[in-house]
C-alpha positions in Angstrom: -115.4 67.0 -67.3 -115.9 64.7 -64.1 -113.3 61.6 -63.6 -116.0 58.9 -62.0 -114.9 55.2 -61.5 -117.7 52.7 -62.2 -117.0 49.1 -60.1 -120.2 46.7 -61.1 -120.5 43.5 -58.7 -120.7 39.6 -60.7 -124.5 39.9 -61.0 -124.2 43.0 -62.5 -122.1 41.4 -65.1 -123.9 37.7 -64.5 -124.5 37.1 -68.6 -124.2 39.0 -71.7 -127.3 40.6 -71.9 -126.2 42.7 -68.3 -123.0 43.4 -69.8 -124.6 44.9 -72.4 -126.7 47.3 -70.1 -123.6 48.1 -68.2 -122.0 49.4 -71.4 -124.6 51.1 -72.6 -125.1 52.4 -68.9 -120.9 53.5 -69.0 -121.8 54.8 -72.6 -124.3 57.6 -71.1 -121.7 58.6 -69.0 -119.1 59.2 -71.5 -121.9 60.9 -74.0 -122.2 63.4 -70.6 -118.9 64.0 -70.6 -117.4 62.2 -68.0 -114.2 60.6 -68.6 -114.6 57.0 -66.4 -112.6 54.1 -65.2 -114.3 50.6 -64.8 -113.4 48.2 -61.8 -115.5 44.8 -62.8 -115.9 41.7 -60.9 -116.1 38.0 -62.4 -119.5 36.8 -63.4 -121.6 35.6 -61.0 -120.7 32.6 -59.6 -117.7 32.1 -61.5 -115.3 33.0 -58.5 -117.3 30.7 -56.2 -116.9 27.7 -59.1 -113.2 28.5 -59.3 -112.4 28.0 -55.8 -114.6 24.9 -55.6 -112.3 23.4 -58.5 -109.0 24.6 -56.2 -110.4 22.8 -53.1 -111.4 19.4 -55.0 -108.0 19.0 -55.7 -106.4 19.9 -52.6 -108.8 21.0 -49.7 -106.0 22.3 -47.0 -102.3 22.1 -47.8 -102.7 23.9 -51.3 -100.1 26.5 -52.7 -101.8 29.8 -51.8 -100.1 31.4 -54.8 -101.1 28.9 -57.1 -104.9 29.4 -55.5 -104.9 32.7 -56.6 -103.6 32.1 -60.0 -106.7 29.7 -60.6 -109.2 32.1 -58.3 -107.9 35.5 -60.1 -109.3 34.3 -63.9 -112.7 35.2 -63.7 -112.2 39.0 -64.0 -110.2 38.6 -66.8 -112.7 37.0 -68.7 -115.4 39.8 -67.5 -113.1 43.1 -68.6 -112.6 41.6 -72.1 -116.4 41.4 -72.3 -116.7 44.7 -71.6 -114.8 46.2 -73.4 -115.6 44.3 -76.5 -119.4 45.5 -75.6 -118.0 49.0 -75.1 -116.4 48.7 -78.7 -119.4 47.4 -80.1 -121.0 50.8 -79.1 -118.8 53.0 -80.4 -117.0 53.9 -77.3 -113.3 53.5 -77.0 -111.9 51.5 -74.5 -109.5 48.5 -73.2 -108.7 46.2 -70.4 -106.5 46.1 -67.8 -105.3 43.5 -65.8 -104.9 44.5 -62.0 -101.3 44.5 -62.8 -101.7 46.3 -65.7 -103.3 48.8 -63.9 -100.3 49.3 -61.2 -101.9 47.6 -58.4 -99.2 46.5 -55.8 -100.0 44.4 -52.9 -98.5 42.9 -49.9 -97.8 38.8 -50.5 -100.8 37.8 -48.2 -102.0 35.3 -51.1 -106.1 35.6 -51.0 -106.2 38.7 -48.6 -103.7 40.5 -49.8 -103.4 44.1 -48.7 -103.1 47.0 -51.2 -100.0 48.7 -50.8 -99.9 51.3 -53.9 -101.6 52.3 -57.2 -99.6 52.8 -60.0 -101.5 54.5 -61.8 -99.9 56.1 -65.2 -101.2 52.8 -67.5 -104.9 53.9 -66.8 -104.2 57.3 -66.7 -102.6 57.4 -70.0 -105.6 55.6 -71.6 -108.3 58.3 -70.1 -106.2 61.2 -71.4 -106.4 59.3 -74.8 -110.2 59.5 -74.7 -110.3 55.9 -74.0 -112.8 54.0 -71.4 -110.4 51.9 -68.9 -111.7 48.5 -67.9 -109.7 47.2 -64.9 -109.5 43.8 -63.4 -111.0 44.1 -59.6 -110.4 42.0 -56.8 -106.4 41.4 -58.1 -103.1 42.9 -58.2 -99.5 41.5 -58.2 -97.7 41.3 -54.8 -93.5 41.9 -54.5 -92.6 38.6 -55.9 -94.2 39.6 -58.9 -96.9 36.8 -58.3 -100.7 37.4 -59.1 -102.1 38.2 -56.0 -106.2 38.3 -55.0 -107.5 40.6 -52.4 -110.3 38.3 -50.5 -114.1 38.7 -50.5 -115.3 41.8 -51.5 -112.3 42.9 -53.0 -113.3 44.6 -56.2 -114.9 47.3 -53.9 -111.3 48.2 -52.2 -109.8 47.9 -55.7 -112.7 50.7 -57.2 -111.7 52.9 -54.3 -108.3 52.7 -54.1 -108.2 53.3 -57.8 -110.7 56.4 -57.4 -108.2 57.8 -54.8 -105.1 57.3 -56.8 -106.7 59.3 -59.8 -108.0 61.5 -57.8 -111.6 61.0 -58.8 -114.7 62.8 -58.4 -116.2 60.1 -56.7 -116.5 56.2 -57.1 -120.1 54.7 -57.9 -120.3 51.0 -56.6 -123.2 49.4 -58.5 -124.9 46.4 -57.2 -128.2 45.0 -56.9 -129.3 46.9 -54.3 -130.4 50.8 -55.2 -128.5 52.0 -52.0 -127.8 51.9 -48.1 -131.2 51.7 -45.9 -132.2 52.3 -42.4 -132.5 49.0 -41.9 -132.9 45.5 -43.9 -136.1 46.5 -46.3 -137.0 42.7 -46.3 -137.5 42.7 -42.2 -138.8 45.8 -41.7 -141.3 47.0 -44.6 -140.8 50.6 -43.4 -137.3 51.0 -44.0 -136.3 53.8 -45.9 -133.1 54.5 -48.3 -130.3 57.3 -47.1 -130.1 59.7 -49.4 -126.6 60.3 -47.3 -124.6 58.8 -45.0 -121.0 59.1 -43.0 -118.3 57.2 -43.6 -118.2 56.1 -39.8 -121.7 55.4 -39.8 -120.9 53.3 -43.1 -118.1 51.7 -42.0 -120.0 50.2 -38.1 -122.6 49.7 -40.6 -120.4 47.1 -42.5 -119.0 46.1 -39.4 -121.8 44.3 -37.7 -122.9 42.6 -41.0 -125.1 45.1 -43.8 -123.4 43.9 -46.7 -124.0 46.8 -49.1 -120.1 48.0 -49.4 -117.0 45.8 -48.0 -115.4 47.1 -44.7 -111.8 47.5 -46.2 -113.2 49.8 -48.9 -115.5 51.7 -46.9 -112.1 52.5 -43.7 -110.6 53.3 -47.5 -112.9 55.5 -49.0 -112.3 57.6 -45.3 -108.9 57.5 -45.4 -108.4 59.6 -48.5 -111.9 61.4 -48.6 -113.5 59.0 -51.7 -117.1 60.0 -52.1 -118.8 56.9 -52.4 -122.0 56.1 -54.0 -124.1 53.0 -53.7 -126.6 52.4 -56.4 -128.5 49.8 -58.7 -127.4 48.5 -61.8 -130.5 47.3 -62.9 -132.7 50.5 -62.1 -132.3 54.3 -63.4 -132.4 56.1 -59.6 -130.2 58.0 -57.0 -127.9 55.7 -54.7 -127.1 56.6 -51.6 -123.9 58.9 -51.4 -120.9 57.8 -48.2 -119.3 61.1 -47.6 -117.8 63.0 -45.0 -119.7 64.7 -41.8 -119.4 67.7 -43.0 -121.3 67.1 -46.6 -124.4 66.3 -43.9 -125.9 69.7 -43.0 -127.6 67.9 -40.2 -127.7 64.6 -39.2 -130.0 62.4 -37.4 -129.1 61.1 -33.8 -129.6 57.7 -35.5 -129.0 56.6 -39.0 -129.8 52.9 -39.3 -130.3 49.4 -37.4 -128.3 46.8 -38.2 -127.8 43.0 -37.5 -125.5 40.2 -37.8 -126.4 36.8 -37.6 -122.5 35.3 -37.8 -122.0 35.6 -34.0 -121.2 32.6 -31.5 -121.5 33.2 -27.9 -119.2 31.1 -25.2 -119.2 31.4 -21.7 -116.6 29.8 -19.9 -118.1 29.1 -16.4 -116.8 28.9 -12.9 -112.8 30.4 -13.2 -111.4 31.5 -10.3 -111.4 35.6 -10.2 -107.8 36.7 -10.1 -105.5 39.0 -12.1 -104.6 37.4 -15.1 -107.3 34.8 -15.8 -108.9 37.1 -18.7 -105.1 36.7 -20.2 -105.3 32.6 -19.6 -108.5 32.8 -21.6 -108.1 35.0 -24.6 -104.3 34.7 -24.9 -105.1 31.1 -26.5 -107.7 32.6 -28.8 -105.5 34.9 -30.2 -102.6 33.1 -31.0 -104.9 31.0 -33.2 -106.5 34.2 -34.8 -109.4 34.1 -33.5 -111.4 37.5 -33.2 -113.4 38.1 -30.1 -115.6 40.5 -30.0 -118.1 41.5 -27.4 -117.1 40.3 -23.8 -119.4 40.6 -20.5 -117.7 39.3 -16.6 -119.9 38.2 -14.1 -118.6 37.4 -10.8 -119.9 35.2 -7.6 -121.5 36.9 -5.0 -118.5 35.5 -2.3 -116.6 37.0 -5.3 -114.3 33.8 -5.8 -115.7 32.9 -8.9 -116.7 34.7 -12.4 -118.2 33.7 -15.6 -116.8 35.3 -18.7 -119.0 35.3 -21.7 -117.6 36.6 -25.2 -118.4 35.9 -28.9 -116.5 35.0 -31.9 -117.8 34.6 -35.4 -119.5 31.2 -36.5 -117.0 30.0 -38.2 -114.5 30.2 -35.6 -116.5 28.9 -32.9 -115.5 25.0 -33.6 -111.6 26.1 -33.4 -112.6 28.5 -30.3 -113.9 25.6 -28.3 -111.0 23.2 -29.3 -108.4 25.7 -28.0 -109.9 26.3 -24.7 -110.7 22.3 -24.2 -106.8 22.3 -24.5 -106.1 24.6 -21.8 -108.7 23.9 -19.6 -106.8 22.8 -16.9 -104.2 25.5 -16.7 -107.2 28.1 -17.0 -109.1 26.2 -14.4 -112.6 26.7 -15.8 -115.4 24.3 -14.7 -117.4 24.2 -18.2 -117.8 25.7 -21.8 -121.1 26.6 -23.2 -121.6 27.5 -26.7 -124.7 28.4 -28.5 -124.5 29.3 -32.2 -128.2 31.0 -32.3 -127.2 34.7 -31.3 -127.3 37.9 -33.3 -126.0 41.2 -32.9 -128.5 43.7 -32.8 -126.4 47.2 -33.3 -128.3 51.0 -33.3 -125.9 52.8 -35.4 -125.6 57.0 -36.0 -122.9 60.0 -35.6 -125.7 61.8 -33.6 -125.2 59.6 -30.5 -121.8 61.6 -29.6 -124.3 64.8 -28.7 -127.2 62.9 -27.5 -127.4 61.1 -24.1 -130.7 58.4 -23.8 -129.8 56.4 -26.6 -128.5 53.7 -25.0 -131.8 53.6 -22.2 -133.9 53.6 -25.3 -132.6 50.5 -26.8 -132.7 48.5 -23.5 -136.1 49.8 -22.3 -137.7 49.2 -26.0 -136.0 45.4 -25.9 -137.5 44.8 -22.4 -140.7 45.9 -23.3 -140.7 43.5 -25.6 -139.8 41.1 -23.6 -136.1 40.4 -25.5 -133.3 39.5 -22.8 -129.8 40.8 -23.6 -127.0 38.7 -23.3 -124.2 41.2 -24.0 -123.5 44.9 -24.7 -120.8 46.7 -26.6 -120.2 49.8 -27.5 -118.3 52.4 -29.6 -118.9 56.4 -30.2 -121.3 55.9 -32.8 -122.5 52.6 -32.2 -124.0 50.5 -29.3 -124.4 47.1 -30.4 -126.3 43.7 -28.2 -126.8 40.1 -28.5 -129.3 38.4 -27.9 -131.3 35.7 -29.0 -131.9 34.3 -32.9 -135.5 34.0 -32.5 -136.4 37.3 -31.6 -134.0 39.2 -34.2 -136.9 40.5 -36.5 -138.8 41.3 -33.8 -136.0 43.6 -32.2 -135.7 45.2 -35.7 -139.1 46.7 -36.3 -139.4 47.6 -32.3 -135.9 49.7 -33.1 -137.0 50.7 -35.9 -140.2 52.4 -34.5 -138.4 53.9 -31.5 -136.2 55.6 -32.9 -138.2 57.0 -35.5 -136.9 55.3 -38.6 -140.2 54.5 -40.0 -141.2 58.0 -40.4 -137.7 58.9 -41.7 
């Protein structure tokens, strides 16, 4: 007898008829003998309407606790559902709150931080024979306030609950049928992974695929959660986030992935001296703002340097109002921005043993005829920017040379 934990996303749940297939879906598991906890999320849309309602009252100097009192009611409505569907079945089962469930989080209202799992509540009611539905996306932080997790947080709550009962594995259903090479709606030859690394996973939700949320994928490798991504809407395999060592061999690269929520600046003409990099991003970060990739190009008399970097869209407004206001101490003749950038990244745990991998990218983006304005790299991952226009393009060219298509 298995202990899986189910987590189904807000269109998986979107209406009563799809609450319906995912009891009977959580019914065949039970019938198989698997004893299973439930992570759901709030219906579709509900979460989005919820906040919309917080920021028509107050739209910046709001309560952040009392933001996620309103935003944390959706998945309460969504685990009485399905349980009451689960009844109506024949299969035992009740609902959970996330405090109910022993979920403990830091006080960071709306990206709170889980800290711990109580478990025993849940426990209790699966040695009873008893289908747990739990609240995702909530717990209850030190003060005893309701707390929400952010974006994506009903993943991080299905794992962490899946490690704290020590789980066979967690299946994250979605409306996708798993993780592939590339985006299938680009690049018509993109295949699904019948398995993949948690590393190659986690760059993969990194720079942008949104099939699994980063926190619960660096989770899910923390404490060795098999992870499977599947379809709620279709009876087939997912694909299956595991260790390396599940992977008898794997291939020099896994997948090509892109992120269209990058800003490039360049901050031109600085003077090139020790300590004008720290004049420049010092700024940034004390207004949390992430940088990412980051290129230096000096003058040829070697006086000057441009220094190009890129922050997410959403910061780029802030970005360029903090370094206006220290433009003079920084001593920087200009700021460009341009918002139409994407990171291109080629992404796989074969690159540590491989050397050409980087050449290949560059050489197949030249022959193209695709100019790179930036290049970053990790272990597993070497990631570019270039230009919007040609990001489909670059796909499909990856795609093909690195053999994806006939994967």
């Amino acid at each position: 007898m298995a202990l899986i934990v189910q987590k189904y996303g807000g269109t998986s749940v979107a209406d009563l008829d799809r609450i319906r297939n995912v009891a009977a879906r959580i019914k065949r598991a039970v019938d198989a003998g698997d004893r299973v906890a439930v992570v759901v999320s709030a219906m579709a849309g509900t979460t989005n309407q919820l906040v919309a309602w917080v920021h028509g009252l107050d739209p910046a100097n709001y309560d952040p606790a009392e933001y996620d009192q309103v935003v944390s009611t959706g998945e309460p409505i969504t685990i009485g559902l399905v349980a009451i569907a689960l009844q109506s079945l024949g299969v035992p089962a009740r609902s959970f709150l996330g405090w109910q469930a022993g979920i403990r989080t830091d006080g960071a209202h709306g990206k709170a931080r889980i800290v711990a799992i109580e478990p025993q509540a849940v426990q209790a009611c699966l040695e009873k024979g008893k289908v747990a539905v739990v609240a995702g996306f909530q717990g209850i932080g030190p003060d005893g306030r309701v707390t929400t997790l952010g974006r994506g947080g009903s993943d991080t709550s299905a794992v962490a609950l899946a490690a704290a009962l020590r789980a066979e594995r967690c299946d994250i259903y979605t409306d996708v049928d798993g993780v592939y090479t590339t985006d299938p709606r680009i690049v018509a030859k993109a295949k699904k992974l019948d398995r993949i690394t948690y590393e190659e996973m986690l760059e993969m939700a990194s720079v942008g695929a949104k099939v699994l949320e980063t926190r619960s994928v660096a989770l899910a490798m923390q404490h060795r959660v098999r992870v499977q991504v599947l379809s709620s809407f279709e009876d087939r395999p997912g694909t299956l986030v595991v260790d390396e060592d599940e992977i008898v061999e794997s291939q020099i690269v896994s997948g090509i992935a892109y992120s269209r929520n990058e800003a490039r600046i360049t901050v031109q003409q600085v003077e090139d001296r020790p300590g004008v990099a720290a004049a420049v991003f010092g700024p940034l970060a004390e207004a949390n703002i992430n940088v990412d990739m980051i290129v230096q190009s000096v003058s040829r008399d070697g006086r000057f340097a441009n220094i190009t970097f890129t922050v997410s869209k959403a910061d780029l407004p802030r970005a360029e109002a903090v370094l206006a206001r220290v433009k003079e101490r920084i001593g920087f003749e200009r700021l460009v921005a341009d918002p139409n950038v994407v990171k291109v990244s080629v992404i796989g745990v074969g690159m540590r043993s491989h050397a050409g991998i980087a050449h290949k990218m560059f050489q197949t983006l030249a022959d193209k005829g695709i100019n790179i304005q930036a290049i970053s790299t990790s272990e597993i991952k070497i990631s570019v920017l270039i230009a919007d226009e040609y990001t489909e393009l670059a796909l499909r060219a990856l795609h093909s040379a690195y053999g994806l298509d006939a994967a």
